[in-house]
ZAMI-210670 format. One record per residue (C-alpha): residue in three letters; x, y, z. Coordinates in Angstrom, 3 decimals. Example, Ala and Ser with C-alpha at 12.3 -4.5 7.8 and 13.67 -1.06 7.14 Angstrom:
<rs>
<r rest="ALA" xx="12.300" yy="-4.500" zz="7.800"/>
<r rest="SER" xx="13.670" yy="-1.060" zz="7.140"/>
</rs>
This chain:
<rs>
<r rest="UNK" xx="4.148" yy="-14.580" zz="3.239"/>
<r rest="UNK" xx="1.960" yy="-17.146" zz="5.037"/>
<r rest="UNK" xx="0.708" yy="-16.435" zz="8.077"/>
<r rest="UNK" xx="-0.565" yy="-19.053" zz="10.352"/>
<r rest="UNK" xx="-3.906" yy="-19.075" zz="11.874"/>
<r rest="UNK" xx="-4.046" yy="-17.672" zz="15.189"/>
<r rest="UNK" xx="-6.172" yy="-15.133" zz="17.351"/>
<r rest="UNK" xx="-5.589" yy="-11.670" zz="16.406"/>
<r rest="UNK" xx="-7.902" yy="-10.346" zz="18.877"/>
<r rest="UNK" xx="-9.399" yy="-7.874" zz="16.376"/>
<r rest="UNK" xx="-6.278" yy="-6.185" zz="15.953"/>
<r rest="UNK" xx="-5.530" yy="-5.843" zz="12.049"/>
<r rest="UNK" xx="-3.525" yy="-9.057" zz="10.594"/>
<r rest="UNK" xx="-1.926" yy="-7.604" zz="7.400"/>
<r rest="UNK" xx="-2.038" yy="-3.358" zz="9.031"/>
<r rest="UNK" xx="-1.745" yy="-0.381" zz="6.678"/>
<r rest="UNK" xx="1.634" yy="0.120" zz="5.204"/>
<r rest="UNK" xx="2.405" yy="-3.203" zz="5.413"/>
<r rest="UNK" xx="6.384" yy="-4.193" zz="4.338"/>
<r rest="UNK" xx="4.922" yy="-6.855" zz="1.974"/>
<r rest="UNK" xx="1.755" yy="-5.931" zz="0.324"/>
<r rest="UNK" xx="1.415" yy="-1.890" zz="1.681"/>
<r rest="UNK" xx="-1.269" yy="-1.931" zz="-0.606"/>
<r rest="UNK" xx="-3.802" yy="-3.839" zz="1.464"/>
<r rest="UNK" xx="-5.398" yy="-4.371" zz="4.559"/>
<r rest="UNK" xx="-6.798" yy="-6.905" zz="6.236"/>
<r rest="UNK" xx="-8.437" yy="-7.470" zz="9.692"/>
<r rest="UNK" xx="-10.765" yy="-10.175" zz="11.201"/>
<r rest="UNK" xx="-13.093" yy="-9.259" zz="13.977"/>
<r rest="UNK" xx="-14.870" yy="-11.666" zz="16.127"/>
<r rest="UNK" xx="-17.905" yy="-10.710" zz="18.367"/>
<r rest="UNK" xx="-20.866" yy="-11.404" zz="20.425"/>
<r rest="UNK" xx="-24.212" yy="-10.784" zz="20.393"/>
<r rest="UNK" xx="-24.706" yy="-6.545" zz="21.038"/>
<r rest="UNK" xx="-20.744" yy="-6.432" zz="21.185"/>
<r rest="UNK" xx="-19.729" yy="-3.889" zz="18.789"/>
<r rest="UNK" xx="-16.070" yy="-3.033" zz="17.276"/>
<r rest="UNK" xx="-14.967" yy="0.567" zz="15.412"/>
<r rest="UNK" xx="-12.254" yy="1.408" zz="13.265"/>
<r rest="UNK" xx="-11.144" yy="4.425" zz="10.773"/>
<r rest="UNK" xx="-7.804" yy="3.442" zz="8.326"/>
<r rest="UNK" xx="-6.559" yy="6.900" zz="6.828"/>
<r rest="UNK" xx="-5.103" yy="6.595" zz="3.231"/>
<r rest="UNK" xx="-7.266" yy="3.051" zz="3.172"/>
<r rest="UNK" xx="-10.933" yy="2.564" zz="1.605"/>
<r rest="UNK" xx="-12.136" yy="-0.660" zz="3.332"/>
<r rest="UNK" xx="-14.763" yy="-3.823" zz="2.813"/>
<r rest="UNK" xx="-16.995" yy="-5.152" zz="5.174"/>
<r rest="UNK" xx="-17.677" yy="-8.418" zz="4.683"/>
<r rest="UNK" xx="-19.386" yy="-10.912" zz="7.363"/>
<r rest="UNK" xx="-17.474" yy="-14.802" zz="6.967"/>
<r rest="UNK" xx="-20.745" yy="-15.856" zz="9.081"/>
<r rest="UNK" xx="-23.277" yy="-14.235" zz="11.386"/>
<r rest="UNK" xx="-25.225" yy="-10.368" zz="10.768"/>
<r rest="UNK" xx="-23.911" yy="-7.304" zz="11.538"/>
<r rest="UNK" xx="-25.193" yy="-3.226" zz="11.605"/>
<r rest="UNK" xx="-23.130" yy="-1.552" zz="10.477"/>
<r rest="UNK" xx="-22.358" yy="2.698" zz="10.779"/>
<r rest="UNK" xx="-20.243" yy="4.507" zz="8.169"/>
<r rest="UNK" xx="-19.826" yy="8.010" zz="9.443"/>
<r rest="UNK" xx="-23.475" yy="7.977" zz="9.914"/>
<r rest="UNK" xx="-24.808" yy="6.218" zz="7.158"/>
<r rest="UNK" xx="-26.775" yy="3.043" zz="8.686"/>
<r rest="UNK" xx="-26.497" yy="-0.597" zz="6.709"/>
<r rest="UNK" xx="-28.391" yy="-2.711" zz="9.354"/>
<r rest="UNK" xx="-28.564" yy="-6.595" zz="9.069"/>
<r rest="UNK" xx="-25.448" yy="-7.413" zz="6.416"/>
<r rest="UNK" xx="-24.996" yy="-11.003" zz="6.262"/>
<r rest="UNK" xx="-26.831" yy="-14.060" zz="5.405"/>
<r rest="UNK" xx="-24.744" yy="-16.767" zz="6.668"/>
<r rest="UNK" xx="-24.512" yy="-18.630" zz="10.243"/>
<r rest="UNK" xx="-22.335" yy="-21.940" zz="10.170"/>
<r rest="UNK" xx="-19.721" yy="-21.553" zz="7.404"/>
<r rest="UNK" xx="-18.804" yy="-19.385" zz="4.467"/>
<r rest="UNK" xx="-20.922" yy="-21.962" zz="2.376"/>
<r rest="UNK" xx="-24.262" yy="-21.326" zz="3.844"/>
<r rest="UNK" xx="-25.433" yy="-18.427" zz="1.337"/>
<r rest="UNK" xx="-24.355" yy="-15.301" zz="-0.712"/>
<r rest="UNK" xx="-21.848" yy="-12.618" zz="1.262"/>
<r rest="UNK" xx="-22.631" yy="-9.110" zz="1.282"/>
<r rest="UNK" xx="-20.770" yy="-6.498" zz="2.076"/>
<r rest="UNK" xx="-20.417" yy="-2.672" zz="2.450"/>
<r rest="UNK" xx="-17.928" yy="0.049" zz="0.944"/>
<r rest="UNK" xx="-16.222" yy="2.410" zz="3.530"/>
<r rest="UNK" xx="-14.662" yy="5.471" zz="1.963"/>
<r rest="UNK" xx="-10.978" yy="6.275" zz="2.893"/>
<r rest="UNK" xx="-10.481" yy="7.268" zz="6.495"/>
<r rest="UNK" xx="-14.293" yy="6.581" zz="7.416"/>
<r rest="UNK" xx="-15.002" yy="5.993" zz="10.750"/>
<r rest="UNK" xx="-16.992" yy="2.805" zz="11.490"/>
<r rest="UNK" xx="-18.863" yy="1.186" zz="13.672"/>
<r rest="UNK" xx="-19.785" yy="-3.042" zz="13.240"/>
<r rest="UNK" xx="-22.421" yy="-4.214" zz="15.787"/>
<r rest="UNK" xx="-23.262" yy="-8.124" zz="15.885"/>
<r rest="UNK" xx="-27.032" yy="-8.883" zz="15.709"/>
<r rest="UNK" xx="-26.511" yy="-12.756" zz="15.478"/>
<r rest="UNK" xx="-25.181" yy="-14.866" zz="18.297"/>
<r rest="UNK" xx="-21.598" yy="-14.309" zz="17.184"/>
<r rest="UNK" xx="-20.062" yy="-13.030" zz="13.865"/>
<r rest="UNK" xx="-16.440" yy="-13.587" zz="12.529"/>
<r rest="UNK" xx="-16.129" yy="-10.458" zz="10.104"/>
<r rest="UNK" xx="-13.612" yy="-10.049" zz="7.342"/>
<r rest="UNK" xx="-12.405" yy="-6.066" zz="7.048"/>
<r rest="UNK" xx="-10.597" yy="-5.765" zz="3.496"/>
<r rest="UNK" xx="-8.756" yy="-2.798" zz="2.528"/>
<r rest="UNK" xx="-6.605" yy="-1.107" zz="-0.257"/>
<r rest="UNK" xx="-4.640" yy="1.830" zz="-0.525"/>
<r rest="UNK" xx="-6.086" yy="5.258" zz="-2.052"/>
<r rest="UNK" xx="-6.144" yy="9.021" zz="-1.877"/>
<r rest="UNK" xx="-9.525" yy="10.033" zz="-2.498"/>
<r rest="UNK" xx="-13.012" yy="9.988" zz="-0.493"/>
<r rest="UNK" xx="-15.608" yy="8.542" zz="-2.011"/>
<r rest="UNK" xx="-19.268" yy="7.469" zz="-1.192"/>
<r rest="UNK" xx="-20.602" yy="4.890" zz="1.179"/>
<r rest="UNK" xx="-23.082" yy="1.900" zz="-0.374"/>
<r rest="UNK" xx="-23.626" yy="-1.896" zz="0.424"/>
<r rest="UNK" xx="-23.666" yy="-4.637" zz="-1.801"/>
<r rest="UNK" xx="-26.248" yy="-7.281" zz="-1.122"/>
<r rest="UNK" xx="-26.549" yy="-10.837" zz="-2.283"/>
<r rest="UNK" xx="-28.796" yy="-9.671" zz="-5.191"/>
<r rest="UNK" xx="-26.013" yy="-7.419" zz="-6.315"/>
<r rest="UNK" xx="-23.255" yy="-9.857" zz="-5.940"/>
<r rest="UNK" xx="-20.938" yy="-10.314" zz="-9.548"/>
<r rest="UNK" xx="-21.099" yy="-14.267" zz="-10.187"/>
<r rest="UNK" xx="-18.521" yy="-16.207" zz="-12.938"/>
<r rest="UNK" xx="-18.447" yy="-19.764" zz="-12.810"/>
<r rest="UNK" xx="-15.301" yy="-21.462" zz="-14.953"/>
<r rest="UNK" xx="-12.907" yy="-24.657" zz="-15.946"/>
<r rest="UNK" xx="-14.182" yy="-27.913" zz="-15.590"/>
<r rest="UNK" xx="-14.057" yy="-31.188" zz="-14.095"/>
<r rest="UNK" xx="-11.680" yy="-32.536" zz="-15.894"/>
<r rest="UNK" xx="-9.322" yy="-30.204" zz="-16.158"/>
<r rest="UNK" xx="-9.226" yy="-30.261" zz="-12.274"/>
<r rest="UNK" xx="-9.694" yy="-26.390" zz="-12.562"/>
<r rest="UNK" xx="-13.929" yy="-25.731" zz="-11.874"/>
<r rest="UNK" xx="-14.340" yy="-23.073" zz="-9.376"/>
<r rest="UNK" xx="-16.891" yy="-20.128" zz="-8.637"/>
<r rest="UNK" xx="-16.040" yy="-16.455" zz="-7.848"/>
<r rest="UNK" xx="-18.272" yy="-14.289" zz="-6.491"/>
<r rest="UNK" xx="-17.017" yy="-10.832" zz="-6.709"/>
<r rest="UNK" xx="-18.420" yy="-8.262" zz="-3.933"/>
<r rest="UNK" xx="-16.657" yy="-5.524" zz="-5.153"/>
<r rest="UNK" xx="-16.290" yy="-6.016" zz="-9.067"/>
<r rest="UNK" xx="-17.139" yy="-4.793" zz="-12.188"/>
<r rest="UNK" xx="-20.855" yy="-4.402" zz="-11.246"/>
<r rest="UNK" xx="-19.231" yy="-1.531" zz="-8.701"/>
<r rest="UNK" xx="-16.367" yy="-0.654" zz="-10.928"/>
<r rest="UNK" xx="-17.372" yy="3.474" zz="-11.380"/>
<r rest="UNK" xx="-17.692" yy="3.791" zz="-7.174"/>
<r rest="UNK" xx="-14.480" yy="2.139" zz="-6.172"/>
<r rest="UNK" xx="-11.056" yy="3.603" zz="-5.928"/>
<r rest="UNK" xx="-8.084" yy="0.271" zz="-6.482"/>
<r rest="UNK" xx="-9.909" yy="-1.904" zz="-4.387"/>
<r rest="UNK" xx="-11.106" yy="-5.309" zz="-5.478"/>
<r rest="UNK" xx="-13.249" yy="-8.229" zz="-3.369"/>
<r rest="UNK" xx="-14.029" yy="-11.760" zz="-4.467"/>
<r rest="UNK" xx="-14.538" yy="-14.643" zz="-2.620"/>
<r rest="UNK" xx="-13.325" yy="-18.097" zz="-4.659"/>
<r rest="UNK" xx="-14.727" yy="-21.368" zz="-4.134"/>
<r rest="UNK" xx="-13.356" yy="-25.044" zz="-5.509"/>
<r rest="UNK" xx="-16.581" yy="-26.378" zz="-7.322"/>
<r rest="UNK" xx="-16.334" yy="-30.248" zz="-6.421"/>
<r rest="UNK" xx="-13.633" yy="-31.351" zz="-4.168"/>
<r rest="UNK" xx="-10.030" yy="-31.353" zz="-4.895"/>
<r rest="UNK" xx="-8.699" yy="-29.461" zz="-8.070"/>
<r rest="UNK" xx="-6.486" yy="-26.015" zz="-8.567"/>
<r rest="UNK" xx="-7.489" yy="-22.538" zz="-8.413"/>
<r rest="UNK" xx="-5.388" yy="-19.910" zz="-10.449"/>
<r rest="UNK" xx="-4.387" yy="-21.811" zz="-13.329"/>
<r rest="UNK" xx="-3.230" yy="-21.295" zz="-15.915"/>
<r rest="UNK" xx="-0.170" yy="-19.570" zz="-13.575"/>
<r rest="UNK" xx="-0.519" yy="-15.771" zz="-13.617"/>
<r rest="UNK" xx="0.893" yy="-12.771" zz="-11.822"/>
<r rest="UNK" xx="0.476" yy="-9.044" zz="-11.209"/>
<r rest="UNK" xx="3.262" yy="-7.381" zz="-9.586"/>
<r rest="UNK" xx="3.973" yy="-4.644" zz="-11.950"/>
<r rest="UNK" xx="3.097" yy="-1.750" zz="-14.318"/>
<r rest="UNK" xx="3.600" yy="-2.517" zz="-17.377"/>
<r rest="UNK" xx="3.172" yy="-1.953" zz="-21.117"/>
<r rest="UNK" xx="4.502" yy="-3.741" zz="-24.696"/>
<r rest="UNK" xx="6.012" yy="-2.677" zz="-27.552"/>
<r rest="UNK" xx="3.193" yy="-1.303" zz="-28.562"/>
<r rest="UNK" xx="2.335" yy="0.473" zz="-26.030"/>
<r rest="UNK" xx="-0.623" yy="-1.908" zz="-24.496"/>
<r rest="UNK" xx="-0.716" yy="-2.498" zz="-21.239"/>
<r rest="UNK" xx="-0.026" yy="-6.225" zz="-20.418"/>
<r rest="UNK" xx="0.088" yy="-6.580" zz="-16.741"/>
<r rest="UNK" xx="-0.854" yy="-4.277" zz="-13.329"/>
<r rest="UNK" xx="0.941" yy="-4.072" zz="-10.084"/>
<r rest="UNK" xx="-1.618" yy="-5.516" zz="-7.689"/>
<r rest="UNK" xx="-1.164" yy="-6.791" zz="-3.868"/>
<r rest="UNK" xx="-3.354" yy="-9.213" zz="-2.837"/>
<r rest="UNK" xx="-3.944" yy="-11.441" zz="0.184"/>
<r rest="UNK" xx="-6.127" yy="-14.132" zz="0.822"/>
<r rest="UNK" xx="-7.514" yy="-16.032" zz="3.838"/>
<r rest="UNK" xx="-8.762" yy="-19.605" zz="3.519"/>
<r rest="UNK" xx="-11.055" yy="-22.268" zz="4.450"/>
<r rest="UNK" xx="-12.064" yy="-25.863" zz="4.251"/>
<r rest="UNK" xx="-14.696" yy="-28.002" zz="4.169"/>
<r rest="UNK" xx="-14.603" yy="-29.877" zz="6.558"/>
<r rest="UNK" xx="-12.384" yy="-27.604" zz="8.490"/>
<r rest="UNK" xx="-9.537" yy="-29.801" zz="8.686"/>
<r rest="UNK" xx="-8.789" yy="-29.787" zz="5.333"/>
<r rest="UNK" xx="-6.194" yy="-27.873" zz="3.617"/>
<r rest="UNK" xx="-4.279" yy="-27.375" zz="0.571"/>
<r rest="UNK" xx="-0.855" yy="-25.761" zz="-1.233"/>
<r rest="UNK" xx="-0.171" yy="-22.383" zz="-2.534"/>
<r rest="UNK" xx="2.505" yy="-22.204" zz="-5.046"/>
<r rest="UNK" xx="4.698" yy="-18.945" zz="-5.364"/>
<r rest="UNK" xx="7.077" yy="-18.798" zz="-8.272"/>
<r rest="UNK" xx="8.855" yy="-15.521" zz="-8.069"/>
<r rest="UNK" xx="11.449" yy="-16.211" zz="-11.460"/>
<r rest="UNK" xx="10.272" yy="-18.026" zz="-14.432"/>
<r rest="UNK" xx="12.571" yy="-20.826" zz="-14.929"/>
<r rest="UNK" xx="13.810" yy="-21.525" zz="-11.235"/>
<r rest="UNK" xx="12.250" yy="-23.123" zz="-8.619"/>
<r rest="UNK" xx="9.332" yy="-21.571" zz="-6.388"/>
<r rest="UNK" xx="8.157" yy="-22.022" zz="-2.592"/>
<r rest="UNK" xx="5.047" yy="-24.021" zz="-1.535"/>
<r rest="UNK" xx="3.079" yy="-23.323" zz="1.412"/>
<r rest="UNK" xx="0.864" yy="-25.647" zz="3.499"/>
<r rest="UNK" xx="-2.212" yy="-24.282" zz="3.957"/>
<r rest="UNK" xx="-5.014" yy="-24.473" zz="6.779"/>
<r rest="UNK" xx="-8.135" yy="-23.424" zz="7.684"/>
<r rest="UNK" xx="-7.733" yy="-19.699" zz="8.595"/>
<r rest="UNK" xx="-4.830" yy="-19.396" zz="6.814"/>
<r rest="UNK" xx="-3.338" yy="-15.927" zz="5.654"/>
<r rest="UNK" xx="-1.239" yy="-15.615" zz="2.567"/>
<r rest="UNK" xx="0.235" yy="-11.941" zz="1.385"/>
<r rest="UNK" xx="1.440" yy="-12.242" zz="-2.170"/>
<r rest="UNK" xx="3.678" yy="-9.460" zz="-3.220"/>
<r rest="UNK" xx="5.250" yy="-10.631" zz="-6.685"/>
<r rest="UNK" xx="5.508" yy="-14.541" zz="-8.934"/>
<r rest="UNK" xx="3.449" yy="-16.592" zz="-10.364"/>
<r rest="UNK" xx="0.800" yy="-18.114" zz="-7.479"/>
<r rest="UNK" xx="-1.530" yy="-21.388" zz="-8.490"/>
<r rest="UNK" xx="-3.138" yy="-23.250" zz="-5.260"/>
<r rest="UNK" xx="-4.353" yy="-26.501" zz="-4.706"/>
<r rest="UNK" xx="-6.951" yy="-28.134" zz="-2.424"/>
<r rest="UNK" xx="-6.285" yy="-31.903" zz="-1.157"/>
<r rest="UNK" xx="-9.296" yy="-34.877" zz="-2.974"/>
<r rest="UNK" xx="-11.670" yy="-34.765" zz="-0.987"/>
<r rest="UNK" xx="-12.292" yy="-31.728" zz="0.219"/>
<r rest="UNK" xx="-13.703" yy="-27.645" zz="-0.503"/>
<r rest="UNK" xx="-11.284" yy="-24.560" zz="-0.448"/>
<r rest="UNK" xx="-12.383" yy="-21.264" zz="0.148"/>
<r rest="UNK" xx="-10.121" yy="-17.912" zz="0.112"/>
<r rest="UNK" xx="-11.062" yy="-14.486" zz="0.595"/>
<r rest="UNK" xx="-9.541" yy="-12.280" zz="-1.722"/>
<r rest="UNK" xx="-7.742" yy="-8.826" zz="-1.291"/>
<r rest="UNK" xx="-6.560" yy="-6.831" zz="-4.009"/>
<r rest="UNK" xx="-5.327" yy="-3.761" zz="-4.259"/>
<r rest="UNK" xx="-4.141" yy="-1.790" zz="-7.416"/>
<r rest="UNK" xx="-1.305" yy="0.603" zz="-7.545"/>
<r rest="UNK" xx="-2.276" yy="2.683" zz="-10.035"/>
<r rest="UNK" xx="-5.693" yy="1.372" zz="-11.090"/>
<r rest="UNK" xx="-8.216" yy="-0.450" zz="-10.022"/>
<r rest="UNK" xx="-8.975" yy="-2.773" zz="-13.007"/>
<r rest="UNK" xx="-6.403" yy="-6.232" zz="-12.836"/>
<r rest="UNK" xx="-4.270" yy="-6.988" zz="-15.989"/>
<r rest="UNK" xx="-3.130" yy="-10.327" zz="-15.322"/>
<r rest="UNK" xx="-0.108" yy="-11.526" zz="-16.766"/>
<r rest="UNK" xx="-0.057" yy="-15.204" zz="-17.790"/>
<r rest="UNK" xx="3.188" yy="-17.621" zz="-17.500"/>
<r rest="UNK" xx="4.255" yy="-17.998" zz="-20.927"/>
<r rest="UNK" xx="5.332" yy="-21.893" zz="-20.041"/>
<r rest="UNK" xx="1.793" yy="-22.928" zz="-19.746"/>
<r rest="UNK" xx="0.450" yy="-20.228" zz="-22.257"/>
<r rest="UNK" xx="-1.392" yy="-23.977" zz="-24.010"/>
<r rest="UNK" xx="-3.326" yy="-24.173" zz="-20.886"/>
<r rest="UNK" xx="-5.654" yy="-21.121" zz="-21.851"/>
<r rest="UNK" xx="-7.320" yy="-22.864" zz="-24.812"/>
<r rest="UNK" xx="-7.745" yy="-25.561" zz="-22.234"/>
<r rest="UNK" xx="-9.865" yy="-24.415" zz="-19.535"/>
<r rest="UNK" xx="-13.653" yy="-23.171" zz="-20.756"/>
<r rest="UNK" xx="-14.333" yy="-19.515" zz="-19.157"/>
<r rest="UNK" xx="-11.208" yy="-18.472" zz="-17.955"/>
<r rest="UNK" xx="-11.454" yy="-15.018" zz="-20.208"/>
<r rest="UNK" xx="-14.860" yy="-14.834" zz="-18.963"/>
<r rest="UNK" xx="-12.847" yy="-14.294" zz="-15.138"/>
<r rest="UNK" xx="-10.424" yy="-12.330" zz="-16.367"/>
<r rest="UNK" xx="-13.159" yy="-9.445" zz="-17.855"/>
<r rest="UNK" xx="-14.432" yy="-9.892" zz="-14.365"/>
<r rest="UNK" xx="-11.660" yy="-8.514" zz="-12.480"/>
<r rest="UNK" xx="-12.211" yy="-4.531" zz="-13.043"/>
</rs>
C-alpha cells in the first residue's frame, strides 16, 4: 500500500500486473545530461511526464523533443507530457542537467496514436476553499481535453492551494463496477497510485484508507517521494500547517476510461459544502 521512498534505479516501482493495482504502472527515471533510458510495457499505454528537468523523447519513431518546463521542483511551471500507445517502444533522452521523470501507465488492449500534451493544452480546475480547509488545484495531463485519444488511462497532478488542508474530501472511492436500481451507473472500478511531494521537502502529510464504511480505516505517514497504491475504500489525505502537498496521480479504469466516483454516504452534507467539487468530478473523463 505505501511504499517508502527509496532508489529504484529506474527499474519500474508499481510493474505491470501488479498484485495490488494490476491496472497501473508506474516508474521513475532519473538521468543526466545526454544519458538516455528506453522502455516498451505490452498490454500497458503509458505517460511521460518530466517531475523537473527536459527530455526528447522517441515513440516508435515519432520525435517530441524538449518536454518539460520545470528545473527545481514540481512547482516551478506547467507539466507536459506525452501519450505512448500500448507496447510502444521508447526512448527518453535528458537535455537539462538532470531530469527525474515520472512514467505512468494503465492497462489496455488496443494501439492507439502517439501525441504530446503541452502546458497550453493542460486541463486546469481549481476548487473548495479556505475555509473549508479543502482549496486545491488539479491539473489534468491526460483528461477530458484528451478524452477521444486515450484508452482507461487518466493523469492529473494535485496541488494543496495554501498550506495545510485535505485533498479528496468529501471521502470517495472507486473500486468497482457498478450500477443502481435503475440501471445508472454510480461508481467505476479504478486503480490508482500516487507519488508525493512537499514543500519544503521535509514536509509530509496522512493518507486515510477506509476499506468498510462503519469500521475503522488505516493511516499512512507520508513523505516526500512517497508511493501509495490504492486498490479499494474510501481515501482522503492531509498535508501538515504549514506546508504544500503534491501527488502525482495514476488511474487506471477497468472497463472505461471516464471515473464515476462514489461518495461516502456519512459525509454526503459535505458536498453542498465545498464550492467546485462537481466542477472536478466532470473533469475526471
Amino acid at each position: 500500500m505505501h511504499i517508502a521512498p527509496y532508489d529504484n534505479q529506474n527499474t519500474p516501482i508499481v510493474d505491470a500486473e501488479d498484485a495490488l493495482v494490476p491496472l497501473n504502472y508506474f516508474n521513475i527515471v532519473k538521468l543526466r545530461k545526454g544519458e538516455s533510458f528506453e522502455y516498451n510495457v505490452p498490454g500497458y499505454e503509458t505517460c511521460v511526464v518530466p517531475a523537473t528537468g527536459t527530455v526528447d523523447v522517441d515513440v516508435d519513431g515519432a520525435s517530441y523533443p524538449e518536454l518539460g518546463l520545470r528545473r527545481e521542483d514540481v512547482w516551478d511551471a506547467d507539466p507536459e507530457g506525452v501519450y505512448v500507445p500500448v507496447g510502444a517502444k521508447v526512448r527518453i533522452t535528458c537535455t537539462s542537467d538532470s531530469t527525474e521523470t515520472f512514467i505512468a501507465g494503465a492497462k489496455y488492449d488496443k494501439v492507439l496514436e502517439p501525441f504530446d500534451v503541452r502546458a497550453a493544452d493542460i486541463d486546469l480546475v481549481q476548487y473548495g476553499s479556505d475555509d473549508t480547509k479543502t482549496h486545491r488545484k488539479i491539473k489534468h495531463i491526460l483528461g477530458a481535453n484528451q478524452h477521444g485519444k486515450v484508452g482507461r488511462l487518466l493523469v492529473s497532478e494535485l496541488f494543496t492551494v495554501g498550506e495545510g488542508g485535505w485533498s479528496g474530501f468529501p471521502s470517495h472511492k472507486h473500486d468497482t463496477d457498478r450500477r443502481d436500481e435503475n440501471g445508472e451507473l454510480i461508481e467505476t472500478r479504478h486503480d490508482e497510485t500516487y507519488n508525493f511531494r512537499f514543500k519544503p521537502n521535509y514536509g509530509s502529510g496522512l493518507q486515510m484508507l477506509q476499506r468498510e464504511e462503519g469500521k475503522p480505516g488505516d493511516a499512512y505517514h507520508i513523505v516526500d517521494g512517497s508511493t501509495l497504491c490504492i486498490d479499494k475504500g474510501y481515501h482522503p489525505c492531509a498535508v501538515l500547517p504549514g506546508y504544500q502537498m503534491y501527488y502525482f496521480t495514476i488511474l487506471g479504469g477497468l472497463s472505461q476510461r471516464s471515473l464515476k466516483q462514489y461518495f461516502q454516504p456519512t459525509h454526503a452534507e459535505q458536498l453542498h459544502t465545498i464550492p467546485g467539487i462537481m466542477d472536478m468530478v466532470a473533469k475526471f473523463k
